[in-house]
C-alpha positions in Angstrom: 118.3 90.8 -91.5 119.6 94.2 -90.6 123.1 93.5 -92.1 121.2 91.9 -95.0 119.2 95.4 -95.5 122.1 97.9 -95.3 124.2 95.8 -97.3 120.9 96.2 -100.2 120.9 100.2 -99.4 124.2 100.4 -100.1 124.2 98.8 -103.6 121.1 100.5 -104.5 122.9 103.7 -103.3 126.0 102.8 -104.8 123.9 102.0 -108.7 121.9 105.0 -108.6 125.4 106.8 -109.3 125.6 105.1 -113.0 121.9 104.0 -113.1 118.9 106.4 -113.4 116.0 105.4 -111.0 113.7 104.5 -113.4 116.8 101.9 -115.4 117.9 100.9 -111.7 114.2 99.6 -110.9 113.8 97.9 -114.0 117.0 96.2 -113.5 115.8 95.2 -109.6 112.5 93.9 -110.9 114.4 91.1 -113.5 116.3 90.2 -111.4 113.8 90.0 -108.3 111.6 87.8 -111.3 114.1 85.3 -111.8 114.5 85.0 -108.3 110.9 84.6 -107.7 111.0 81.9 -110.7 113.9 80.3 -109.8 112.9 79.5 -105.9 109.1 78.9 -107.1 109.8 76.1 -109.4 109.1 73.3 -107.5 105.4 75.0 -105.6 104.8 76.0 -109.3 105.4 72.8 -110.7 103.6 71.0 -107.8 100.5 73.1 -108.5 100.7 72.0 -112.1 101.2 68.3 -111.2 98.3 68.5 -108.9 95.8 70.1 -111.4 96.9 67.1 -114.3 96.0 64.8 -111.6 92.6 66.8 -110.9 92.0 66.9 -114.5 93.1 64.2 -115.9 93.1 61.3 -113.6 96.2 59.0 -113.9 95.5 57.8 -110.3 93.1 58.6 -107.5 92.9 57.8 -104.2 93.0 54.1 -103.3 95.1 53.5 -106.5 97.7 50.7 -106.2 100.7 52.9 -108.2 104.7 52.6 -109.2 108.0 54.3 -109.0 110.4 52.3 -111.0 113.1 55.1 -111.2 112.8 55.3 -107.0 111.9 51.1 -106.4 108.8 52.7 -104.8 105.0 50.8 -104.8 102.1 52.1 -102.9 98.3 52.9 -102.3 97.4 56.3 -102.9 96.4 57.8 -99.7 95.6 61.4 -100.4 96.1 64.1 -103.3 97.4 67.5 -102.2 98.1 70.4 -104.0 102.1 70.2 -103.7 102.2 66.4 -102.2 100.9 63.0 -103.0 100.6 60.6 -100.0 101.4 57.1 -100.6 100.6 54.0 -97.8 104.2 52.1 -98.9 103.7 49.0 -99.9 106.8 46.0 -99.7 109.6 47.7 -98.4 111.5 45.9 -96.0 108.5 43.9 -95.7 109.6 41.7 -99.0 105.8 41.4 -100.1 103.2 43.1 -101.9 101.6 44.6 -98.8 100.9 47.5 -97.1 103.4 48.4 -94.9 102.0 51.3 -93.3 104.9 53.6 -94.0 103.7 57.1 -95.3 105.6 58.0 -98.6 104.7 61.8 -99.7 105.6 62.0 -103.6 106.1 65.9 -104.8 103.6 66.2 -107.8 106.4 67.7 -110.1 107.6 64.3 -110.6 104.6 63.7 -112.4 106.2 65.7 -115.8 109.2 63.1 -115.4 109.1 60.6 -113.8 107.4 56.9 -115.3 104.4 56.2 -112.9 102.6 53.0 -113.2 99.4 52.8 -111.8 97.9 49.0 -111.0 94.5 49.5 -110.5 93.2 52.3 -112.6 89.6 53.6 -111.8 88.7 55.8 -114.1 87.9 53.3 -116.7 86.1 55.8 -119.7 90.2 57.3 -120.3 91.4 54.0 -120.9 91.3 52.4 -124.5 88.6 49.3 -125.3 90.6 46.7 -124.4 91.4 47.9 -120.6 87.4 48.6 -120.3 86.8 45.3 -121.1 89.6 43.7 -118.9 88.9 45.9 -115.6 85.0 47.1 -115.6 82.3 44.8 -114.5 79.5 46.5 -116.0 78.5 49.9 -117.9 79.0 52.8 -115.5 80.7 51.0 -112.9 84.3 50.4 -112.2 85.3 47.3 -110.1 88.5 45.6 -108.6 91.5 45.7 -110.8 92.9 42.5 -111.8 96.7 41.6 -113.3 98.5 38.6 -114.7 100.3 37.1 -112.4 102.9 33.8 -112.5 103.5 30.9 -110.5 106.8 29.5 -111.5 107.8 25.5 -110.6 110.7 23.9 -112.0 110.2 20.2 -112.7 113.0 16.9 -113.2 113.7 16.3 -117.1 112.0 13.0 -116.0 108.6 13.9 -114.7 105.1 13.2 -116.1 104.2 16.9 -117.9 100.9 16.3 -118.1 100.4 15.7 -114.6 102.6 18.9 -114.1 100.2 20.8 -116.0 97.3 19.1 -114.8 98.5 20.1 -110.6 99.3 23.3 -112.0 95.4 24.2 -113.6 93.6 22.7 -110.9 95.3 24.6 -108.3 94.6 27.9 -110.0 91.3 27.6 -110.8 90.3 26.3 -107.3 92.2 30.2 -105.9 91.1 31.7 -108.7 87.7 30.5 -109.4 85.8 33.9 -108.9 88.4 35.8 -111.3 88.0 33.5 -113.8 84.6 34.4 -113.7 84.5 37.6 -113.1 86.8 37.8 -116.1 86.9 35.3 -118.2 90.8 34.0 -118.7 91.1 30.3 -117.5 94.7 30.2 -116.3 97.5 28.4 -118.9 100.7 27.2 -119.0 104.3 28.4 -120.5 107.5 26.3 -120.7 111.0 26.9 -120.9 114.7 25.5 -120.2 116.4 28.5 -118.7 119.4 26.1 -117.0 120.0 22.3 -117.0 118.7 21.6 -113.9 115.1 21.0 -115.3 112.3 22.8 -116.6 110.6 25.6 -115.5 106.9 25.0 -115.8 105.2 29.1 -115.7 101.5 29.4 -114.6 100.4 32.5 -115.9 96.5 33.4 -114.0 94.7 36.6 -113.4 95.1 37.9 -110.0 93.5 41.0 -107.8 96.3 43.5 -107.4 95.2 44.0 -104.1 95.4 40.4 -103.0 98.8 39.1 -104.7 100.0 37.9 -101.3 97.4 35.9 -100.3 96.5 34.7 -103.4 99.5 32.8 -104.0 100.1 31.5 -100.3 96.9 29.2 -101.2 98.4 28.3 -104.7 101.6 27.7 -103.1 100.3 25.6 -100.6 98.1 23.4 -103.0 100.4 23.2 -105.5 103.3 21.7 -102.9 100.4 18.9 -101.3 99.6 17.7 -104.7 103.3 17.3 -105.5 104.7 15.8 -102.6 101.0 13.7 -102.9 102.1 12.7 -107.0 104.4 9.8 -107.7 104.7 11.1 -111.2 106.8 14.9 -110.4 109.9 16.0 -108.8 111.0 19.6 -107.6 114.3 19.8 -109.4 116.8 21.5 -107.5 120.6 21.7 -107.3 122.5 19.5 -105.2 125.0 21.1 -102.7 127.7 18.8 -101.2 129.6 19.3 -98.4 133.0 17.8 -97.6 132.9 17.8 -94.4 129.8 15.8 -94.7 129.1 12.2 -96.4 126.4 11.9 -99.2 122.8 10.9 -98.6 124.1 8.2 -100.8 126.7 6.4 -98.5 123.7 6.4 -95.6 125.0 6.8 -91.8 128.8 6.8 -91.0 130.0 6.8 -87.6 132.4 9.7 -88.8 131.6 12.2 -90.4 134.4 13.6 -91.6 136.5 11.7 -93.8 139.3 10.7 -93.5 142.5 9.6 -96.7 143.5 6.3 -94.9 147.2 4.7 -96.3 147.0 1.4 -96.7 150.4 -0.1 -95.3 150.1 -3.7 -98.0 150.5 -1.3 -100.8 151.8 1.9 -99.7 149.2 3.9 -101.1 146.3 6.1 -99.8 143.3 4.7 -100.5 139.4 6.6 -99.7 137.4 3.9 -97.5 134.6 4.5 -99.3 135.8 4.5 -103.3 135.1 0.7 -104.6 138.5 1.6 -106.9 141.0 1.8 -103.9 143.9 -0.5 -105.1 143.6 -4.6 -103.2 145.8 -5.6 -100.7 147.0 -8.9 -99.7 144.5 -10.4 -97.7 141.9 -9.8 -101.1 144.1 -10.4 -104.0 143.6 -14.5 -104.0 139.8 -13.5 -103.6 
């Protein structure tokens, strides 16, 4: 600090010889301004941040909210002046739960960076169509609800109706209180994205807040009632091994396989292949 302050006395002193005092000061006090900008940016732009959020509202505390340009979800904790505090949600975790990881979010992001917030409170900014979907009555605001999908892919073979019909009745058993509470049954959407079958999408509203548990009990009636139907299959890809026979051939007592030459023909023949060329003892057969 003491080197710091001779080194300045000596400029100044060193300035004042082409500089008047009242040029010099002016000169000090620019630069001393863009300094003072410069290294006050980000509290500046923190305080600006923090008073849209006071003012406007795009989130408050509790608010389920996204940072697609940083992979980021959380719940808003608390709203500071420089800081917002996030409760990480995901993670490592590989859900859409709370992971208990505290996140803190400087509020200059806010001028550019995309934020999406899940579960918006503040219902009177949003346009007609999000009142309708997220309020429960006039002047209150209650829990925030999202489409969500359920995605199953089916054999080119099975029944579709009965797909559909599994499908329906396992979301409005989970869902029963959302449809309600909101009034859009659950529905289906189809497509044939590879040739292994066809994707069969349930599309149902869902609490933000409760994705994870939600569809654990969709999952698990949606598996029973398959593996209960005679009328759908799961389609998956097949992956063989060579070192291992196919379900097809049942047990062997080897299981590797093994090119055997057959010494009546002098060719190598596969056990196992029905086209293997005859041999002596079978050709009057």
């Amino acid at each position: 600090v003491i080197k710091a302050a001779l080194v300045l006395i000596g400029v100044i002193a060193i300035l004042s010889d082409w500089f008047s005092l009242g040029a010099l000061g002016t000169l000090f006090a620019a630069f001393g301004g863009m300094f003072l900008g410069w290294s006050l940016q980000g509290p500046v732009s923190g305080l600006a941040g923090w008073l849209l959020i006071s003012i406007i509202r795009p989130f408050s505390v509790g608010d389920r909210v996204q940072l697609p340009s940083y992979g980021l979800v959380g719940d808003v904790i608390s709203v500071s002046p420089l800081y917002t505090v996030l409760n990480q949600v995901g993670g490592s975790v590989g859900s859409e739960e709370p992971a208990n990881r505290t996140i803190l979010i400087p509020n200059a992001l806010l001028f550019s960076t995309l934020i999406i917030n899940y579960t918006p409170k503040e219902q009177e900014r949003l346009i007609e169509l999000f009142r309708k979907r997220f309020e429960k009555g006039e002047g209150t605001s209650g829990p925030a609800y999202i489409l969500d999908e359920f995605v199953l892919r089916i054999t080119f073979d099975s029944d579709w109706d009965e797909a559909e019909r599994i499908l329906l009745n396992a979301a409005r058993e989970v869902t029963a209180d959302i449809i309600k509470a909101t009034g859009q049954e659950p529905y289906i959407r189809a497509d044939v994205s590879d040739w292994y079958g066809v994707f069969m999408r349930l599309r149902f509203m869902t609490l933000a807040t409760e994705r994870p548990r939600i569809m654990y009990e969709l999952t698990k009636r949606i598996i029973k009632a398959i593996q209960e139907s005679d009328k759908v299959d799961i389609a998956i890809p097949y992956v063989y091994s060579l070192k291992r026979p196919f379900p097809v051939w049942g047990k062997l007592e080897e299981p590797n396989l093994k090119i055997q030459e057959d010494p009546g023909v002098g060719k190598t023949s596969n056990p196992l292949s029905s086209n293997s060329a005859p041999t002596e003892e079978n050709e009057g057969c």
